[in-house]
C-alpha positions as CSV (number, residue, x, y, z in Angstrom):
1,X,0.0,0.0,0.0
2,X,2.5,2.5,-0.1
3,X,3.6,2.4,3.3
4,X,7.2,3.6,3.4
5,X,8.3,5.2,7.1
6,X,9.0,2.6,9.9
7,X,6.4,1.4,12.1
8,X,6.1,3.0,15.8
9,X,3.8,2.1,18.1
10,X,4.7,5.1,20.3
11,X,4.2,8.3,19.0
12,X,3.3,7.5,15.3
13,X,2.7,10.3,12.8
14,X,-0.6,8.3,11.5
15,X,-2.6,5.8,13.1
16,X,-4.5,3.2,11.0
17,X,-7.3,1.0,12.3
18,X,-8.9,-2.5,10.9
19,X,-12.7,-2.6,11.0
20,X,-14.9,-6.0,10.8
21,X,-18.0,-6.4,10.1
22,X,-20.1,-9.6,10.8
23,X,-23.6,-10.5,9.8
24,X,-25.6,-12.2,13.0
25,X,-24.2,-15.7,14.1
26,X,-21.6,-15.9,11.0
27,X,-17.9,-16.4,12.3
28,X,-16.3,-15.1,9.4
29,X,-16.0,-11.2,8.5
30,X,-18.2,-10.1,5.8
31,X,-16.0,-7.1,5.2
32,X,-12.4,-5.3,6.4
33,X,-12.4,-1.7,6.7
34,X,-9.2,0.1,6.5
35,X,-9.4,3.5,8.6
36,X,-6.8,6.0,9.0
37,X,-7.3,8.0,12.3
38,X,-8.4,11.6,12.1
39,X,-9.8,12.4,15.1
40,X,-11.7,11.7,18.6
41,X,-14.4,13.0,20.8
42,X,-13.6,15.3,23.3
43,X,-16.4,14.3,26.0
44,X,-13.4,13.4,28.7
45,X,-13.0,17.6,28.8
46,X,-16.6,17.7,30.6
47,X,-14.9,15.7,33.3
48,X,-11.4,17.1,33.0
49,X,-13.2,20.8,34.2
50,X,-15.9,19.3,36.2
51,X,-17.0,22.1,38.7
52,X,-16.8,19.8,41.6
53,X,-13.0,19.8,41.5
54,X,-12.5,23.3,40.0
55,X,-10.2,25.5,42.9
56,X,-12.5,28.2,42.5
57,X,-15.7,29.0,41.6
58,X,-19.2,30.4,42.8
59,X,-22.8,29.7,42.6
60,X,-23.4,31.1,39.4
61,X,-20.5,29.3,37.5
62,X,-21.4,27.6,34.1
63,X,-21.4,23.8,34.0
64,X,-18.2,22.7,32.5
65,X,-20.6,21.2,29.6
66,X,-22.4,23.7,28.7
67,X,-19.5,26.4,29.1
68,X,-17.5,24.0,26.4
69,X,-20.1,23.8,23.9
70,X,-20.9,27.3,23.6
71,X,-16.7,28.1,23.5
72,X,-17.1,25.3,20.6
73,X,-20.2,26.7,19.0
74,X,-18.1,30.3,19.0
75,X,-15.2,28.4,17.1
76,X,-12.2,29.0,19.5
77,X,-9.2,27.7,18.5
78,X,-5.6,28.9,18.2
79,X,-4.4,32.1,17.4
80,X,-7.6,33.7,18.3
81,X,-8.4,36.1,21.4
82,X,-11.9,35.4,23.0
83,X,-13.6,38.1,25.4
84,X,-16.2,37.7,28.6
85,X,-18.1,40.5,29.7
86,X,-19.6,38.6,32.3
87,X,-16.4,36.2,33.5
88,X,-17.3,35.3,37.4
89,X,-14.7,32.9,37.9
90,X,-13.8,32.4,34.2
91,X,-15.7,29.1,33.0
92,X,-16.5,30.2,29.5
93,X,-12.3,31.6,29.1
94,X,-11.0,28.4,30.6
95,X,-13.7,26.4,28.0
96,X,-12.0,28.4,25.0
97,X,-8.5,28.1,26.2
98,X,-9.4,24.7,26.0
99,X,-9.5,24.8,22.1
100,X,-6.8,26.9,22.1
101,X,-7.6,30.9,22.2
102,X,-6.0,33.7,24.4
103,X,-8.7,34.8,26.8
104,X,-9.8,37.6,29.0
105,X,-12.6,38.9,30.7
106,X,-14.3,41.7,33.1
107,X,-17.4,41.5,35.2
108,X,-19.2,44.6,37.0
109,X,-18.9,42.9,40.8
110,X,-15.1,43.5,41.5
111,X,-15.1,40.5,44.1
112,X,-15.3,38.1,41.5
113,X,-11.9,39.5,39.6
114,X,-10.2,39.9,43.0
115,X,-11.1,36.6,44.3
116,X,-10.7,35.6,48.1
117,X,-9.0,33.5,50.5
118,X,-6.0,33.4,47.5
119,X,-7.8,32.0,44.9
120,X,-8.8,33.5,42.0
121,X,-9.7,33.0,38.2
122,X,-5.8,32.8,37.9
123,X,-5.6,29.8,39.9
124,X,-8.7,27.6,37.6
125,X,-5.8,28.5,35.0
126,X,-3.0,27.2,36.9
127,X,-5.0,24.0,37.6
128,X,-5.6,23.7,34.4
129,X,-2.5,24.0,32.9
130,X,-3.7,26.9,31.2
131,X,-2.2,30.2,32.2
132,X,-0.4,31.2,29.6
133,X,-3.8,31.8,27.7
134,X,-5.1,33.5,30.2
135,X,-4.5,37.4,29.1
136,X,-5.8,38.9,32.2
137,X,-9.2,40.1,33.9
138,X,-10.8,43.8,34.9
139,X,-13.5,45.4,36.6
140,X,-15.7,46.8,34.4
141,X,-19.1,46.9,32.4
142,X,-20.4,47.0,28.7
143,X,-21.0,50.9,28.9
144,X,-17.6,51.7,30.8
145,X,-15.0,49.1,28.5
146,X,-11.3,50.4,28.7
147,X,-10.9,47.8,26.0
148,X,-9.2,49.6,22.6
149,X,-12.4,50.5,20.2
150,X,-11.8,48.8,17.0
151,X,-12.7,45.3,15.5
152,X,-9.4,42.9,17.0
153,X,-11.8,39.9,18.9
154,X,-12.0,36.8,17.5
155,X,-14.8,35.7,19.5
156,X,-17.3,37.2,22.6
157,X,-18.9,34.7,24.8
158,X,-21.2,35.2,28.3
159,X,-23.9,34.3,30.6
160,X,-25.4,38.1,31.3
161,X,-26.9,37.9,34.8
162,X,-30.7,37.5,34.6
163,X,-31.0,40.2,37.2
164,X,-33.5,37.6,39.1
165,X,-32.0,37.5,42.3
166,X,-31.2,41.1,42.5
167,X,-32.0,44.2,40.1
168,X,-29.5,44.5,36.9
169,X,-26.8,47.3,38.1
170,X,-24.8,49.2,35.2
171,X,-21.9,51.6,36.5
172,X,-23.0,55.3,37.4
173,X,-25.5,57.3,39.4
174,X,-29.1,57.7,39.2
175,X,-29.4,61.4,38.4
176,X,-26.2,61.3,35.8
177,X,-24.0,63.3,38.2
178,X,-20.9,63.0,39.3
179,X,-19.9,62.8,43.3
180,X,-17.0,64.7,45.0
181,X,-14.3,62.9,45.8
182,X,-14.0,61.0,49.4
183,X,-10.5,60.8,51.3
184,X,-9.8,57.6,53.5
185,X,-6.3,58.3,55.4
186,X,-5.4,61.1,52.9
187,X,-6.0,58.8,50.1
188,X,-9.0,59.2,47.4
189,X,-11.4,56.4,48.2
190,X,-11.9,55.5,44.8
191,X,-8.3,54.4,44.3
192,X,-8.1,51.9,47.1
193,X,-8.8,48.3,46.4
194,X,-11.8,47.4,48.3
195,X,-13.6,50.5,46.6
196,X,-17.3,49.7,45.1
197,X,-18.4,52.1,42.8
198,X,-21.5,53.6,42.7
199,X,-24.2,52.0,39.9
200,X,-27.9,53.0,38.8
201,X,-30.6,50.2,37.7
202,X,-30.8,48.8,34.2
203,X,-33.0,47.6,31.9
204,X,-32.2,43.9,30.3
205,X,-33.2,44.5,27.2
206,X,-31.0,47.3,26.8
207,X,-27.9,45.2,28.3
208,X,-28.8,42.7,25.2
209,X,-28.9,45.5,22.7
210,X,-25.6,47.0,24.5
211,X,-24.1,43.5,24.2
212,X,-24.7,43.0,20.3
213,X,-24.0,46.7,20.0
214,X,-20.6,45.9,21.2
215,X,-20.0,43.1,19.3
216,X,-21.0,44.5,16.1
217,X,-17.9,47.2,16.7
218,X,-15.5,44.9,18.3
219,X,-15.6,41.9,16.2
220,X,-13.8,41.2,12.9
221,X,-15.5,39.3,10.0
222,X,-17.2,36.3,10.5
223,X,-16.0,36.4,14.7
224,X,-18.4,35.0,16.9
225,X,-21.0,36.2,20.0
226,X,-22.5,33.3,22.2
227,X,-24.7,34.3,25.1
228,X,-27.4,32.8,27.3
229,X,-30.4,34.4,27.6
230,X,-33.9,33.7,29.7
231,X,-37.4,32.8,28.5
232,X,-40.4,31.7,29.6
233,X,-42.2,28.2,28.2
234,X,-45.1,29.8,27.0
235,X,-46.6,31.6,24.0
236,X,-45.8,35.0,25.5
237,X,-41.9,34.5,25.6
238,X,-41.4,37.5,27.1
239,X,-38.1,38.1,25.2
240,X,-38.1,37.5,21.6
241,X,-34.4,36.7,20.1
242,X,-32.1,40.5,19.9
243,X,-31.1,41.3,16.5
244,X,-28.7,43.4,14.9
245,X,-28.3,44.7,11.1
246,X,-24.5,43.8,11.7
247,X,-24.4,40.3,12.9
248,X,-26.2,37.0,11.3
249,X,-27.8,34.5,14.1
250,X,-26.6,31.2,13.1
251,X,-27.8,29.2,16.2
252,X,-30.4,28.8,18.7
253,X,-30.0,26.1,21.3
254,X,-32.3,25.7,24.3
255,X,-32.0,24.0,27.4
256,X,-35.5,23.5,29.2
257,X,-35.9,23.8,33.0
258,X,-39.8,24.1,34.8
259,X,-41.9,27.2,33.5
260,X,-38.9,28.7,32.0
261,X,-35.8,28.0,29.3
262,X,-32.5,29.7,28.6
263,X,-31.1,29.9,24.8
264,X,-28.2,29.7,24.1
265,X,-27.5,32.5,20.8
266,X,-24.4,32.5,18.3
267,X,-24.2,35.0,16.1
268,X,-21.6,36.1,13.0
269,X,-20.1,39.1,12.6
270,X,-21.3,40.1,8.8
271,X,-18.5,41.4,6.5
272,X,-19.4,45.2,5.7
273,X,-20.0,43.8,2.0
274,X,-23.1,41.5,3.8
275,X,-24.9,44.8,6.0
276,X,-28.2,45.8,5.4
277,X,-28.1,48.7,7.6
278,X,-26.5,51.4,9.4
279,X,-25.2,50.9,13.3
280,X,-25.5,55.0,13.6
281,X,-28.8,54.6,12.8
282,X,-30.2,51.9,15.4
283,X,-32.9,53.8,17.9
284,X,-33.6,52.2,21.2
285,X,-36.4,53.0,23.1
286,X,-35.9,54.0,26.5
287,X,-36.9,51.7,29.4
288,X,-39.9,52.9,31.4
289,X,-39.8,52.9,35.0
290,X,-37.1,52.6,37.4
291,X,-38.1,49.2,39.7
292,X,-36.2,45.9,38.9
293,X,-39.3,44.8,37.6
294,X,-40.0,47.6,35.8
295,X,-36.5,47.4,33.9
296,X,-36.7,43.5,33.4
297,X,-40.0,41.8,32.4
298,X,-38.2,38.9,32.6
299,X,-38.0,39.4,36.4
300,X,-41.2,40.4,37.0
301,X,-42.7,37.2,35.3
302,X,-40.2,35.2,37.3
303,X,-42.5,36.2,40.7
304,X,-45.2,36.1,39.3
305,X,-44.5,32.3,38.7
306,X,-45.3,33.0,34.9
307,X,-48.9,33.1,35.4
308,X,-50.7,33.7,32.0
309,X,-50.7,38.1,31.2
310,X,-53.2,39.8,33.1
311,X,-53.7,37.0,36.1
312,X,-51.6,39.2,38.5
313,X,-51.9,42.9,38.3
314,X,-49.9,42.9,41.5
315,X,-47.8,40.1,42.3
316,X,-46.3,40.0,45.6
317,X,-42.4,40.2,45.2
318,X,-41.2,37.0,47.4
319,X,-38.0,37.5,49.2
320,X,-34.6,36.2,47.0
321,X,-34.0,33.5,50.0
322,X,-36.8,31.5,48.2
323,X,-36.2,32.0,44.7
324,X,-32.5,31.3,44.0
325,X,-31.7,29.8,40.8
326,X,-30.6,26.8,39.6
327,X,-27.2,26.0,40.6
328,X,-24.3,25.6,38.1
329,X,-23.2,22.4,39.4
330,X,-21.3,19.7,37.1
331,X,-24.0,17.6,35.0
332,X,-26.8,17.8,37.1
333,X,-29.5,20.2,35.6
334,X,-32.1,21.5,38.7
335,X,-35.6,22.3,36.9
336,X,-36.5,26.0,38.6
337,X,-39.5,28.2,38.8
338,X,-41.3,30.1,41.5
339,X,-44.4,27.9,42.2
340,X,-42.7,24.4,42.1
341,X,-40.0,25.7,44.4
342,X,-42.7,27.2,46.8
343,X,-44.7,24.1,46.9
344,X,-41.6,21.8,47.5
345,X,-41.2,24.3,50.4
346,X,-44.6,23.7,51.6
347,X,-44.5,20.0,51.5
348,X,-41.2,20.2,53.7
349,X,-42.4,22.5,56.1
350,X,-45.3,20.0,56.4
351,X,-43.2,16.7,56.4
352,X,-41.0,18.4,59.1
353,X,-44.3,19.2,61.2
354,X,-45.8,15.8,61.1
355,X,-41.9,14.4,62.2
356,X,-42.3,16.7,64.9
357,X,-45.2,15.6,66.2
358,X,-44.7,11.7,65.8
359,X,-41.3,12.4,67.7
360,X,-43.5,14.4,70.5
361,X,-45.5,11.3,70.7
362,X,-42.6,9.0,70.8
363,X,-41.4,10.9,73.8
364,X,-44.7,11.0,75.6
365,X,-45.1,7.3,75.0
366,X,-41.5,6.5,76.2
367,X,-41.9,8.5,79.4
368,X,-45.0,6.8,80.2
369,X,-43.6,3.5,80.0
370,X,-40.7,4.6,81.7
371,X,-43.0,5.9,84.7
372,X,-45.1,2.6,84.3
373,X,-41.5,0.5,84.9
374,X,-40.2,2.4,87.6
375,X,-43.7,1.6,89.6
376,X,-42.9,-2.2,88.8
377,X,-39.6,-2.0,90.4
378,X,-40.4,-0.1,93.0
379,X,-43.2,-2.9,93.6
380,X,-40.8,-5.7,93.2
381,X,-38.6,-4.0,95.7
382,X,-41.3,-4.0,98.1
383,X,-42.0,-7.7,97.2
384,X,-38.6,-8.7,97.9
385,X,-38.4,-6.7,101.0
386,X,-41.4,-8.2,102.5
387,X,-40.1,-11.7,101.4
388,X,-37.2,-11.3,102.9
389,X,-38.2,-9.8,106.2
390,X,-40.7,-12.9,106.6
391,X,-37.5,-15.3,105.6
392,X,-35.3,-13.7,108.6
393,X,-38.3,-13.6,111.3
394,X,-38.6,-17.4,110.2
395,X,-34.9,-18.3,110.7
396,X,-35.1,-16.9,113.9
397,X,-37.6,-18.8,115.2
């Protein structure tokens, strides 16, 4: 066959592979296949970053699964340099240095780039093997990049926060203005490290437009924006799918939980040659009201345990103790949803009452037969006592 470099069964350049196939209960072959090896899954990676052994990480990190399919689904590979808004602890940069690209990210809550108790999104790198594809990670939001303007990223990939447990925040004050600088020990407040910046409510569907807004300037042709997004399983969908006269959507994955879903969008960064339509001319309209629900119908469906429109013209907020959201453990999807979670709750609360009372009983039941045995001894005590006073007046006599 043409075979002319030396055989090595360590370390060979190619990798050849005999096939049989067999008809049922024949002995004999009824053909040979001849493979040459091109490549395998990668499905061990889902266990090589499984959260459960990751150094560091949060409530709200991304399943190592899901964070590698939607670094795969934005093509990251080699020589490329991938971007997270959003990063938490880094699960969606440490799924695309995976494949290969130079990653960074920024997220709005400064605790989750400094890390604590030493660890940090550094150290998942480190563990990982990966650090030297880590570029670095800074505090900071969509509306406030210090990122270069111009189109140099490859790829942009996040989870924007829901704003479920707590109100969406953007950096800045609520009236626009400025404040006057505040001096700790002769030192401007905003330039010490445990600083938090001031920030204003924000609406989520003008985080989304912000998001592809950003992409559209940032990315070069054909690069790549993943990002999850919320929905609810009904025919209202609250949110229909973002769109942008600069970017094609190429994908639409969904991954199901109780009342609600989350997609999972990819889009392509058009070549200017492909645009129908100018950026300068997009028009927003501005977000009415200034609640968290107001800013995020999302949200305000989420309490109202997506009833159908119009059942609840005023749903009772409950507190975010009872409504967290799924948690991003390895594998292990947790349906959510208001009403299923309060019910659970219920049915708990009721369990634990009924073991209360069956242990209440227990107790009264063992106390009365411990009351009910101590009168028996005592009254075998007297027995013997009388026995044995009539034995000794007998012997005496």
């Amino acid at each position: 066959m043409g075979f002319n470099g030396p055989i090595r069964m360590r370390g060979a350049e190619l990798s050849f592979t005999i096939f049989e196939e067999y008809e049922y209960g024949v002995k004999k072959p009824k053909r040979l296949y001849l493979g040459s090896f091109i490549g395998s899954s990668s499905r061990h990676a889902i266990v090589d970053y499984s959260l459960k052994t990751r150094d560091y990480i949060n409530t709200t990190s991304m399943d190592s699964e899901l964070a590698l399919l939607t670094a795969n689904l934005t093509l990251a590979a080699p020589g490329k340099i991938f971007y997270d808004p959003f990063v938490g602890t880094g699960s969606f940069p440490i799924a695309c240095s995976h494949f290969g690209a130079r990653t960074m990210g920024s997220d709005i809550d400064g605790r989750m780039v400094r890390g604590k108790n030493g660890k940090d999104i550094r150290t998942n790198f480190r563990q990982y093997g990966l650090l030297d594809r880590y570029l670095d990670g800074f505090i900071s939001d969509l509306t406030h990049s210090p990122l270069r303007r111009g189109r140099w990223l490859d790829g942009i990939v996040g989870d924007p926060p829901y704003g479920v447990r707590e109100g969406l925040k953007v950096l800045g004050t609520k009236d626009g203005r400025g404040k006057e600088a505040v001096f700790i020990n002769g030192e401007a407040s905003h330039l010490q490290d445990k600083y938090i910046p001031p920030k204003k409510p924000y609406s989520f569907e003008a985080m989304l437009d912000d998001l592809l807004d950003f992409a559209a300037l940032s990315l070069v042709d054909e690069g790549r924006l993943s990002l999850w997004m919320p929905t609810a399983n009904d025919e209202d969908g609250i949110l229909g799918i973002p769109s942008h006269p600069y970017l094609d959507l190429v994908s639409v994955c969904v991954q199901t939980f109780n009342k609600w879903s989350r997609r999972l969008l990819t889009y392509r960064r058009l070549p200017d040659s492909e645009i129908k339509g100018d950026l300068n001319m997009r028009q927003r309209e501005a977000a009415k009201g200034s609640s968290a629900n107001d800013l995020n119908s999302f949200r305000k469906r989420y309490f109202e345990g997506f009833k159908a429109s119009g059942a609840s013209e005023n749903p009772q907020e409950v507190p975010t103790s009872e409504v967290e959201g799924p948690p991003e453990s390895a594998k292990t999807f947790v349906p959510d949803g208001l009403l299923a979670k309060k019910k659970e709750l219920e049915k708990l609360k009721n369990r634990a009452l009924e073991k209360n009372q069956e242990l209440r009983d227990l107790e009264t039941a063992l106390a009365q037969k411990e009351k009910q045995r101590n009168a028996e001894i005592e009254e075998l005590r007297k027995e013997l006592g009388t026995g044995r006073q009539s034995w000794m007046t007998a012997e005496k006599h």
